[in-house]
Every structure is written in structure tokens, then in C-alpha cells.
N, C-alpha and C positions, 0 to 999 in steps of 0.2 A: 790517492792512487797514482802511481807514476807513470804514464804513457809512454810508448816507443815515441822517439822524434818524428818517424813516418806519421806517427799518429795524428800526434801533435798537430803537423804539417796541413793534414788530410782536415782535421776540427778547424783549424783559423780558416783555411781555406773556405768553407762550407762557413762559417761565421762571416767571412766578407762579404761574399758573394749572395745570399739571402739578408744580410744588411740593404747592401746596393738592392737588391729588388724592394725590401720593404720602405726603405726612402721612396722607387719610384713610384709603387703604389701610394704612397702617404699624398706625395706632390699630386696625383692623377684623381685620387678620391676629394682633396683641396679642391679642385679644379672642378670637380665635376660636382661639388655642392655650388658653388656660385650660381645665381641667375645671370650672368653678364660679364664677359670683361672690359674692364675701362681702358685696357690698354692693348697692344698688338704684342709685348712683349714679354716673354713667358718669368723672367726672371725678375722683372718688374713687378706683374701682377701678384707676383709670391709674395711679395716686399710689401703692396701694398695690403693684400689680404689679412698678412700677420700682423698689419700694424692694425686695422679694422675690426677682425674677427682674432682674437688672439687666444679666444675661450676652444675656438672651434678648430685652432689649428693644436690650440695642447692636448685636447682633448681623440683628433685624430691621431696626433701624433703617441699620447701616450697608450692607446688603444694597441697600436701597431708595435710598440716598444714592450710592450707587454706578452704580445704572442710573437714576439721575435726573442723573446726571451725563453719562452717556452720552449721552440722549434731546436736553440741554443739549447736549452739542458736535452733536448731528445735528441742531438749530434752529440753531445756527450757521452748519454747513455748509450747509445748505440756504437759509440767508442771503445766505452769500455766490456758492453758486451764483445767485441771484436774480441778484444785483448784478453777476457775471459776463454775464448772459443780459440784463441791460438795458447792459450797457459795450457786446458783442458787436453788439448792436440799434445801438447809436451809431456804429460805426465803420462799419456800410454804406454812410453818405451821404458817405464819405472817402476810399472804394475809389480813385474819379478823382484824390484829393490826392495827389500822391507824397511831396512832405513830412511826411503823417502818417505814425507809429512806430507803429502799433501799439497793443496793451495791454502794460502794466508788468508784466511775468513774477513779478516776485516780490513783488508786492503780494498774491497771491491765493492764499499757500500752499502749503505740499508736497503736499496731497491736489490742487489744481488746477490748481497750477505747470502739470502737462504740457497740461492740456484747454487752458490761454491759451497755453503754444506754439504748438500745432496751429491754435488761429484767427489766430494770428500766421502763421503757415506758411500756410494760407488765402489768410489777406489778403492779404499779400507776393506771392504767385500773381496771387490779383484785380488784383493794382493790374499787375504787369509784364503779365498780360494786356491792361491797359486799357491801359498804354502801347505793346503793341507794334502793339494796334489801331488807335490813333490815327496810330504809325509806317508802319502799311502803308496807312492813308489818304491821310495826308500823300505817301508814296511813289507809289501813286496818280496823288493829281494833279501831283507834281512829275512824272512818265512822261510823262503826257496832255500836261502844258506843251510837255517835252520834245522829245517827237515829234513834235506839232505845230508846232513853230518848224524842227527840221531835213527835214519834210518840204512846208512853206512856201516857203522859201529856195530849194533849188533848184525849185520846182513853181512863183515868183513869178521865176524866172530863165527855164525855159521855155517861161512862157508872153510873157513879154516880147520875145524874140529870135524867136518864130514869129513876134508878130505885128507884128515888123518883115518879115519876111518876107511873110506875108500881104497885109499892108497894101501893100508895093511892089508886087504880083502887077500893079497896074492904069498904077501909073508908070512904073516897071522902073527908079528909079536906083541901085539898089545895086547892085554889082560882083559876078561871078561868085563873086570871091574873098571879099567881104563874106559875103553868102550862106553858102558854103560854113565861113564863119568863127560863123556865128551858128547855123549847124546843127551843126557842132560840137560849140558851148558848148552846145545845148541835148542833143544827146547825153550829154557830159559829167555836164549835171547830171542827165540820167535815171540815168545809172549810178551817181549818189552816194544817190538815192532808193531803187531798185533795192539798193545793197546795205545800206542803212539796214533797206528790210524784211525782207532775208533775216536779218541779225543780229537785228533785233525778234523772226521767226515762231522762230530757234533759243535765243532767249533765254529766251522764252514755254516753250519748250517743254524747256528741263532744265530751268526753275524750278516746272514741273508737280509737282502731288504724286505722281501716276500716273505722273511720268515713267520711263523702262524702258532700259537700253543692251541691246543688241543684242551677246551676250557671244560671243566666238571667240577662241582660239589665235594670235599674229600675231609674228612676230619685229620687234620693237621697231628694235633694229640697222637693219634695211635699212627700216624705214619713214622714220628719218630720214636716212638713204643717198637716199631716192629722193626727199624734197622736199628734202634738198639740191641734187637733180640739176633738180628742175623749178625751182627759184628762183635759177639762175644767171645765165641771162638777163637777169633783174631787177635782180637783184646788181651785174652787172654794168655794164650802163645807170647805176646809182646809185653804182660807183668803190667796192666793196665786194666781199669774197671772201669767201664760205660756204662751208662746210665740215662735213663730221659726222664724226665719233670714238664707237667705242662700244668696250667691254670688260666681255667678252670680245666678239668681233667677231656673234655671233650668239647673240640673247635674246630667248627666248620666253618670252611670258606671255599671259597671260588677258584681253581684253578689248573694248572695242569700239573696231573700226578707225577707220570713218569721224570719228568721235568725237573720236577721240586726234588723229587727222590735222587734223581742223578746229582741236586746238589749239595743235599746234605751227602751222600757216597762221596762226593770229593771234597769236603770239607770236613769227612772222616776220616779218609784216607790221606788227607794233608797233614791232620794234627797226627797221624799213625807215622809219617815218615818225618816231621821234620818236628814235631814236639820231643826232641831228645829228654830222656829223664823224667818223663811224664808218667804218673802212677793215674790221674784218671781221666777220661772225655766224659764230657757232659753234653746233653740236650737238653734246654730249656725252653720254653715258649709259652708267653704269657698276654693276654689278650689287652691292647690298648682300647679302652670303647668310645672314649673321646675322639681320637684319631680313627676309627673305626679301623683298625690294623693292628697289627700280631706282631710283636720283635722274637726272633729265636733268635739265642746263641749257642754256638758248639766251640766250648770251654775247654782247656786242656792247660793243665799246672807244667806244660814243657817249658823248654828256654825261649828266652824273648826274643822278637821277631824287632833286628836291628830299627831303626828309627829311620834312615835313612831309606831301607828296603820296604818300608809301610807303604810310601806314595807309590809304587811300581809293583807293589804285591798281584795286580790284575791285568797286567801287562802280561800279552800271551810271550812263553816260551822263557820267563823272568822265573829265577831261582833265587833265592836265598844265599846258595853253596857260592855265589858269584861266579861258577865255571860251568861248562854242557856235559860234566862228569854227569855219570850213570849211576851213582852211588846208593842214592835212593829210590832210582828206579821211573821216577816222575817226568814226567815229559812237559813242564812248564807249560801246559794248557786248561790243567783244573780248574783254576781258579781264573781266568778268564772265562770260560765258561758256566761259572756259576753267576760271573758278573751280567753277563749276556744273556742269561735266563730272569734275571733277578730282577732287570731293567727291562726285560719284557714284558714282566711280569709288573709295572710298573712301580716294584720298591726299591731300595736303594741298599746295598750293603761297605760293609765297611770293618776297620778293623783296630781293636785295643790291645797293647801288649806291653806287660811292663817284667817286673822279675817274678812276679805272684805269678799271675796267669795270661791266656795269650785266648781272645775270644774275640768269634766274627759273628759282629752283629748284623742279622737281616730285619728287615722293616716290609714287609707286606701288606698291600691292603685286604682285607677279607673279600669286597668283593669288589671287581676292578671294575675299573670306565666303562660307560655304555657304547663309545667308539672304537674301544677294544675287543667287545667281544664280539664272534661271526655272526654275520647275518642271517 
């Protein structure tokens, strides 16, 4: 380990000067074993002692050279803690750097090794702290940008189309069917507003820290039996046949209904806008008893879900389209919201898409943790 020169300076110093004492103790303890001295003169009788007792003077002697050696390595050590404790001092104004490493582990010894671990272990904390604060800033106001532009767009559509409306109140040349055509579109785009906020207040609210599910008993089987039965209609209209399959035909587990429902609804309604060319959606769910959990998948033969867009498919306000076009209507928060439920819920979901099919697998357990559920 390389010392500052102060250091340096500060260790010999402390090494002379408790030398000089331990010689005079050495001489004083010599002196004060004898019964007698034969002579009056102090550098004499040393002379004559060692030549005498020379057992008794190695013997004090290497006593003394031994804990004077000791004392030495704990000026050391306490050296190098210094120089630890001004390194430590240095790396606070570098927490923000993410490119700074650290302190050199093995510069500082097997007595200190582990202490410059632990401020490495520290720092490392400090600094992904400080990055994932600046991450949830930035997230932030990428949200604020966000939200703001899809709730401009249609809110700069309706008021347009009223106040065509308005405005002719006094002329009257627009046509019944204009009219009815401009009220419409402003409906429309109330409803794309409308469900932009409702996914925002449910988004807000599993990404809570407090957030809480509402735990019950539900057979899994007929809940996706029964939105398959309310999204045929749909299905339908869009030249697409839905379907549900469970095994064994009836599976109960632990959890929260509404919940669960809202995320099969958005991972219906995802394969209904962005499964182009898809003729069917599928519900599957079939009981793992080894793992004591249920995987569903909701299957759709549409076009594949790029490679690149997989890792970021759960990122809220992330499309597919790569633009904050309205086209499909989606307000890039379904599907973070089913992740946020999903991981509530403590299973994990995920996603496989090639040119066959495009399916998001869930992993549930049937009945969750006992730290999980309310008191």
C-alpha cells in the first residue's frame, strides 16, 4: 500500500521516538534488576552488566524489541486506516459518477480488505440509488410529457368539431348528417380520454407502495369461460374466434377477481388491436401441481411482436407502432398494468412471439404467501 509522504513522515517519526523510549526503558528495567552497582558510572555499569549477565540483558532486550515491534505494526495500521478514511472522504463527490470503481480492495491489506469491501458495497448502493433517482425523474417527466400529448389530441379534437358545431348555431349550413358526424368524432374522442384516465388512475394505483389486492377464492376455468363469452361479439365484428380451454376443467385458487379480470381484458384487448390478421384468440390455463401454480396463455395467430420491442413490451406508455399515433386507440398502459398486477400477485409474466403465434404467458401461484395475504 503506498502512503502519502506526510504519512510516511508522521510512521518514522512515531517509530523513532517510541524506539528512543523503549531503549530507555530497556536501560532502566537493566538497572533496576541488579542488587548493586560496582561502579558510580551509568555507562560503565551497562558495559559491565552485559558482559556479566548477557542472558538477562538479550532477554530484556528482545522482550522489549518484540512489543516495540508490535506498537510499529499498530502505527502502521492505524496509518493506513488514516489513508483509508481520507480515500473513503474522496469517493463522496463520485457517488453521482457511475464510471467510478471504487476503492482498490487489495491495496489496503488483509486486516482492511473487508472494511474497503463494505465501502465499496456502500458506494455501489449510493451510486444505483442515485441512478435509479435520477431514473424515476426522468420517468416522471417522460409520464407528464406523455399524458399530456394523449390527453391534448383528442381534448384539441373536441374542442374543434364542437366549435364547428357552435359556431354554425347562427348560420345553420351544416347538414344534419355533418353534425351528427362531428358529434360523433367528438364522442369518440371523449372516450379515448375517458379510457386513457381510467388506465392512468389503475396504473397509479398497483404501482402504489401501499397498494393491497383484495384476496378471494375464484375458479380461474370459468372466469376465462365467461370473458370469453362477453368478447364474442367483438371477436366477431373483427373476423376472429375466441375461445377458452382450461385443465382440468375447474381451478381454484386464491386471488383477486377484479384484478385478474382486468388483465385478461387487456391482454384481449391487446391481441384485438395489434394482432393484425389474426383469425383466433385463445385462453388456455392449465394447472402446474408440482409448482403448485397455473400458467394461462392468451394466444393469437396475429403478426409477430418485433424482437427488439419484447424487452420493453411492459414499459408503461411503450407501443409497438414506435409513434404516440392514436391509431389503435391504446394508450400504452395495458400492459404495464397487467405486469403490476401480475407481480402482485406474486407470478411473473412474460412473452413468446414468432411468425406461428404471439402468446403471453402468466405463471401464478394458486395460493400466495402467507405475508401476502391481509391480516
Amino acid at each position: 500500500m503506498k502512503l502519502r509522504i506526510l504519512s510516511w513522515l508522521k510512521l518514522t517519526v512515531k517509530a523513532v521516538v517510541s524506539a528512543l523510549l523503549f531503549v530507555c526503558m530497556g536501560i532502566g528495567i537493566v538497572l533496576m534488576i541488579q542488587p548493586h552497582w560496582d561502579t558510580n558510572n551509568l555507562w560503565s555499569e551497562l558495559v559491565r552488566i552485559s558482559q556479566q549477565s548477557p542472558a538477562t540483558v538479550g532477554i530484556v532486550g528482545g522482550i522489549l524489541l518484540i512489543v516495540w515491534l508490535l506498537l510499529l505494526w499498530q502505527f502502521y495500521q492505524q496509518t493506513k486506516l488514516s489513508e483509508l478514511i481520507v480515500a473513503v472522504n474522496k469517493l463522496v463527490p463520485q457517488v453521482g459518477d457511475t464510471k467510478s470503481q471504487g476503492l482498490q480492495v487489495k491495496r489496503w491489506g488483509r486486516r482492511l480488505q473487508p472494511l474497503a469491501e463494505n465501502v465499496n458495497g456502500v458506494f455501489e448502493a449510493a451510486q444505483q440509488a442515485m441512478v435509479e433517482e435520477h431514473e424515476i425523474e426522468r420517468s416522471k417527466d417522460e409520464m407528464v410529457t406523455n399524458v399530456s400529448h394523449d390527453l391534448r389530441t383528442p381534448l384539441t379534437s373536441i374542442l374543434g368539431y364542437l366549435g364547428l358545431i357552435i359556431n354554425d348555431s347562427e348560420q345553420q349550413k351544416l347538414q344534419r348528417e355533418e353534425i351528427m358526424k362531428y358529434a360523433q368524432t367528438a364522442f369518440d374522442k371523449s372516450g379515448q380520454m375517458k379510457s386513457l384516465v381510467e388506465d392512468l388512475f389503475d396504473y397509479t394505483q398497483v404501482h402504489q407502495v401501499d397498494f393491497k389486492l383484495h384476496w378471494a377464492p375464484l375458479d380461474l376455468a370459468a372466469l376465462l369461460q365467461q370473458l370469453a363469452v362477453n368478447y364474442e361479439l367483438e371477436a366477431e365484428e373483427k373476423g376472429v374466434v375466441i375461445s377458452a380451454v382450461s385443465n382440468p376443467t375447474v381451478i381454484e385458487m386464491v386471488g383477486d377477481p377484479d384484478r385478474l379480470a382486468r388483465v385478461f381484458m387487456n391482454l384481449i384487448n391487446n391481441a384485438f388491436k395489434y394482432g393484425e390478421g389474426a383469425t383466433f384468440v385463445r385462453l388456455s390455463a392449465k394447472v402446474m401441481p408440482d409448482d403448485n401454480q397455473v400458467e394461462i396463455r392468451v394466444t393469437n395467430n396475429g403478426a409477430k411482436i418485433p424482437d427488439e420491442s419484447i424487452k420493453r413490451l411492459f414499459d408503461r406508455f411503450y407501443r409497438v407502432e414506435g409513434s404516440r399515433n392514436t391509431k389503435t386507440g391504446g394508450t400504452g398502459l395495458g400492459l404495464a398494468i397487467v405486469n403490476g398486477v401480475i407481480n402482485a400477485h406474486g407470478g411473473q409474466v412474460r412473452v413468446e412471439s414468432d411468425d406461428a403465434i404471439t402468446s403471453f404467458i402468466i405463471n401464478l401461484p394458486l395460493t400466495p404467501e402467507e405475508d401476502e395475504l391481509p391480516d
